[in-house]
C-alpha positions as semicolon CSV with decimal commas, in nm:
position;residue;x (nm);y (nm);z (nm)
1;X;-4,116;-17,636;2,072
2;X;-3,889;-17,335;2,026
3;X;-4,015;-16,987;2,228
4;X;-4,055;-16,704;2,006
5;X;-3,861;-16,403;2,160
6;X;-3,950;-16,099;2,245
7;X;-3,692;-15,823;2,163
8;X;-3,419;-15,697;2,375
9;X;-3,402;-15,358;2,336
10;X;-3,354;-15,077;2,543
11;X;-3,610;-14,865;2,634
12;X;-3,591;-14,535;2,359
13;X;-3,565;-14,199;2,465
14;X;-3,895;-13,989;2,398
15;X;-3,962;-13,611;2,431
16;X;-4,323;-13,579;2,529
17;X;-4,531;-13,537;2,867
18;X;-4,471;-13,778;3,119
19;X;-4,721;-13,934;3,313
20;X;-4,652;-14,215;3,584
21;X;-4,878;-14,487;3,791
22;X;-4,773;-14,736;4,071
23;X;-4,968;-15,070;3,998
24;X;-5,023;-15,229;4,335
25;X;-5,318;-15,528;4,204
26;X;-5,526;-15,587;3,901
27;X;-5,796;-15,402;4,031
28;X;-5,572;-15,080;3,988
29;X;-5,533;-15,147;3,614
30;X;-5,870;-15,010;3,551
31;X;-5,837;-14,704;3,733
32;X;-5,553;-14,636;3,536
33;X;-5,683;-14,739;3,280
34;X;-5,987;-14,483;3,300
35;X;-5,752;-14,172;3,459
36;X;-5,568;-14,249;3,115
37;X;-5,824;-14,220;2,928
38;X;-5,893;-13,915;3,035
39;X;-5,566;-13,785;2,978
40;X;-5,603;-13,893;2,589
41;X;-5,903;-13,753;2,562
42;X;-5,803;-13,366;2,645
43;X;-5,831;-13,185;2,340
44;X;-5,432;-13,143;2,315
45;X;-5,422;-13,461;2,273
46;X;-5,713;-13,608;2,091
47;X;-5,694;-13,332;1,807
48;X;-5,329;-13,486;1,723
49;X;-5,460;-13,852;1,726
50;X;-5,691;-14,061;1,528
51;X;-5,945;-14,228;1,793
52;X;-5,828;-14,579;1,645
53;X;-5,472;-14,483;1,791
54;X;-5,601;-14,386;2,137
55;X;-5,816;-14,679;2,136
56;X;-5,479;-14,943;2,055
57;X;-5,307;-14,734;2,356
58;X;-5,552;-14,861;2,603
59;X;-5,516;-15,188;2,508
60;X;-5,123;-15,208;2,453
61;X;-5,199;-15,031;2,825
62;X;-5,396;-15,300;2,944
63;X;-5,194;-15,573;2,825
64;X;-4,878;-15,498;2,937
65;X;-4,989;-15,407;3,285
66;X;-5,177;-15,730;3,344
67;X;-4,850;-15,879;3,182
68;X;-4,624;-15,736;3,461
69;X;-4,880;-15,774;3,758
70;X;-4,926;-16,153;3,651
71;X;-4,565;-16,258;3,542
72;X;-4,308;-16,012;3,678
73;X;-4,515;-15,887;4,016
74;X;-4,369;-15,675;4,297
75;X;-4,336;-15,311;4,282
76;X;-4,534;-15,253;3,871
77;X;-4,501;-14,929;3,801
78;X;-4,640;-14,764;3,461
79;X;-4,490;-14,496;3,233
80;X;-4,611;-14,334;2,956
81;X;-4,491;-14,045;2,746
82;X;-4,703;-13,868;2,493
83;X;-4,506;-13,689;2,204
84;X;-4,619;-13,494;1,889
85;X;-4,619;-13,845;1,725
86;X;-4,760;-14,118;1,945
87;X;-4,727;-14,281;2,249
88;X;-4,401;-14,449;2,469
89;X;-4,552;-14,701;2,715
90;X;-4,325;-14,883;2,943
91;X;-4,437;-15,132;3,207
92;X;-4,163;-15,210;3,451
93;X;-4,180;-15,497;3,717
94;X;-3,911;-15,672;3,995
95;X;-3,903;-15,994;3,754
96;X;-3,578;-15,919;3,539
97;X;-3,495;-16,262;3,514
98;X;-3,844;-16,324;3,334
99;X;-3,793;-16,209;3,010
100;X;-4,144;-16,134;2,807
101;X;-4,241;-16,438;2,584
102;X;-4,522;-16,447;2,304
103;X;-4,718;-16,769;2,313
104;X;-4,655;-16,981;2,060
105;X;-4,837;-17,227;1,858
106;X;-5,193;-17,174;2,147
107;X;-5,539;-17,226;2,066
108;X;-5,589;-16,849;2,105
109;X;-5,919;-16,930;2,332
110;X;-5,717;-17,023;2,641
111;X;-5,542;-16,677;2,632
112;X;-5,199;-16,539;2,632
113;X;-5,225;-16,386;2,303
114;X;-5,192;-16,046;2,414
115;X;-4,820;-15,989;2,329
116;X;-4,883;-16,069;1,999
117;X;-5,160;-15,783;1,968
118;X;-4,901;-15,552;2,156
119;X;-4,658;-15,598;1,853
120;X;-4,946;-15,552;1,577
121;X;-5,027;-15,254;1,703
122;X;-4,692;-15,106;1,799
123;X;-4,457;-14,920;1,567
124;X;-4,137;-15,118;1,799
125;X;-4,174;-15,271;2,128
126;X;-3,824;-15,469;2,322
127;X;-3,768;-15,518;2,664
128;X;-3,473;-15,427;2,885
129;X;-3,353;-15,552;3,177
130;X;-3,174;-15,296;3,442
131;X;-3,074;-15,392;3,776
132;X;-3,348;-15,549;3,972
133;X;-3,589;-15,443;3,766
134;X;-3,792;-15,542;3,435
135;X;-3,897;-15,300;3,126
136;X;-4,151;-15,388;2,856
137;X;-4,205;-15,130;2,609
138;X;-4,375;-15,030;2,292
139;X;-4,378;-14,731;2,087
140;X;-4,681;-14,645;1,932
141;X;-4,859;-14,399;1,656
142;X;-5,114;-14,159;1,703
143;X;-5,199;-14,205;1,342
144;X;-5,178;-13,887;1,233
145;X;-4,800;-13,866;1,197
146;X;-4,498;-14,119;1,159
147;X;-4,296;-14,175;1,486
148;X;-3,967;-13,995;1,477
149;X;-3,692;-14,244;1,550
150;X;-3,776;-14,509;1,338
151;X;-3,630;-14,697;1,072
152;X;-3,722;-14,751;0,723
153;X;-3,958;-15,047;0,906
154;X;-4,109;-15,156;0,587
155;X;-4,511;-15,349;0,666
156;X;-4,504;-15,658;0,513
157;X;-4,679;-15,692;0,215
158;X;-5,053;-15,771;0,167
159;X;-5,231;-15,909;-0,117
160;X;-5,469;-15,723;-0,263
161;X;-5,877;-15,803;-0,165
162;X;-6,000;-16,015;-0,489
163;X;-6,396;-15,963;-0,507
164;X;-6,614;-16,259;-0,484
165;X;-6,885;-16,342;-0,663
């Protein structure tokens, strides 16, 4: 069974406040978590973001930082920059030969789905490796305004809801 992979990429360059955590154990992730969801909820912020947005940040938050505490391990340290138009969140670990990779063809009850939810809810998301050191990263909206930066990323097309009877 082939491994779906998870972009290589280099980490983008984003203008925005900075704000940085060291990740020492799981049981830090929800500090962070909660001292970020603080952050996101000062008015600056939350009047230029749709609560659906700040809501998909704490989970792409979540989700990556697990990620590197479980897989990658060592020194996890979290970045995240908030611009005008959403969210850069980069989760870097000491595991840069242990590239991110999607689970593929799971029943999604025993886990590991949560890369997959990263990239639903992310405008682009890649990892980069730099010396001694992993980066996962996603971009994502505040759903207010389009990201600047991006291509002409086209959704893929749905088909429209037919009633039922």
């Amino acid at each position: 069974m082939a491994q779906e992979a998870w972009p290589l990429a280099p980490v983008p360059s984003v203008a925005g406040d900075v704000w940085h955590w060291q990740l020492e154990a799981m049981h830090v992730v929800s500090r962070v978590r909660a001292d970020l969801r603080a952050r996101i909820a000062h008015p600056s912020v939350s009047s230029s973001s749709t609560e659906d947005a700040r809501d998909g940040l704490l989970l792409v938050f979540e989700e990556l930082a697990s990620n590197a505490l479980r897989h990658g391990g060592g020194d996890v340290r979290a970045l995240v920059v908030a611009g005008p138009s959403g969210w850069l969140l980069d989760l870097s670990d000491e595991a840069p030969e242990r590239p991110p990779v999607p689970a593929v063809d799971r029943d999604p009850s025993l886990g590991g789905m949560g890369l997959h939810l990263v990239a639903q809810l992310s405008v682009d998301y890649g990892w980069e490796r730099r010396p001694g050191r992993k980066h996962v990263w996603a971009r994502l909206p505040s759903g207010l305004a389009p990201l600047e930066g991006i291509g002409d990323r086209v959704p893929e097309p749905r088909s429209p809801e037919i009633p039922r009877d």
